[in-house]
N, C-alpha and C positions, 0 to 999 in steps of 0.2 A: 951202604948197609943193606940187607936182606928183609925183604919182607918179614921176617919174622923175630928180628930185632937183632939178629946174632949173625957176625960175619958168615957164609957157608954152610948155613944151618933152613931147613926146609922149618915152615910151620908142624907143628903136632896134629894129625889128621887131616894133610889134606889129600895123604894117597895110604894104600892100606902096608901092612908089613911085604907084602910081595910085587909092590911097587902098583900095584894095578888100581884103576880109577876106584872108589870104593862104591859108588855108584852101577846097582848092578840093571838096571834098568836106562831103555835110551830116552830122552826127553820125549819122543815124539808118543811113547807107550804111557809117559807118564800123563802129558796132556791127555791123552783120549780116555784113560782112569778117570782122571779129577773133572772134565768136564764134561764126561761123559756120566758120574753120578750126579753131577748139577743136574744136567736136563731129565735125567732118571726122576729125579726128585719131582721139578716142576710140572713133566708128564703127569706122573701119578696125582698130582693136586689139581692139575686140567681134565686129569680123566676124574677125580672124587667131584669136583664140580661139575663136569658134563653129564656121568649117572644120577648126580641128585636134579638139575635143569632138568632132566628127560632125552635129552638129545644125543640118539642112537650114533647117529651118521658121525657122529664128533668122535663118540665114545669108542667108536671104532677106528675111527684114523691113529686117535692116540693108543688105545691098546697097539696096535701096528707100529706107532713109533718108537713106544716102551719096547717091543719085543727087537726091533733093529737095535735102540740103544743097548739094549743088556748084549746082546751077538758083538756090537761093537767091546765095549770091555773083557765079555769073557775070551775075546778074540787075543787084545792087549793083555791080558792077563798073559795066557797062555804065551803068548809071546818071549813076554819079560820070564816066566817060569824057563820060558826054552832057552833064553841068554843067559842064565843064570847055570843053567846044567852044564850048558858049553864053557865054559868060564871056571 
């Protein structure tokens, strides 16, 4: 019997009508999205804590790392946008 209960019969959505993965994004673009807005997050909560402590030298490494992580995503973004148009 077939994965999808029926002799010769595919599951319902797991490819789109033109046979193609329906996934338009590669895993590797999607990791660097999703934990790339995690450490987005916890940056900005190390930087709101290191402006209120007073400590410049901190405050600055993290703005620096905030601005590499956002380069990082809008990089994946644009990526996945550009497999998307090819496709």
């Amino acid at each position: 019997m077939s994965p999808g209960g029926r002799a010769g019969h595919w599951r319902p959505g797991r490819r789109s009508h033109t046979a193609r993965p329906t996934a338009s994004e590669t895993p590797a673009e999607a990791v660097h999205i999703m934990l790339g807005s995690i450490a987005l997050i916890i940056s900005a909560g190390l930087g709101v804590l290191s402006v209120s402590a007073g400590l410049p030298m901190l405050t600055a490494v993290i703005g620096v790392a905030i601005a590499l992580i956002l380069t990082d995503i809008m990089l994946a973004l644009r990526r996945s946008r550009h497999s998307r148009e090819r496709s």
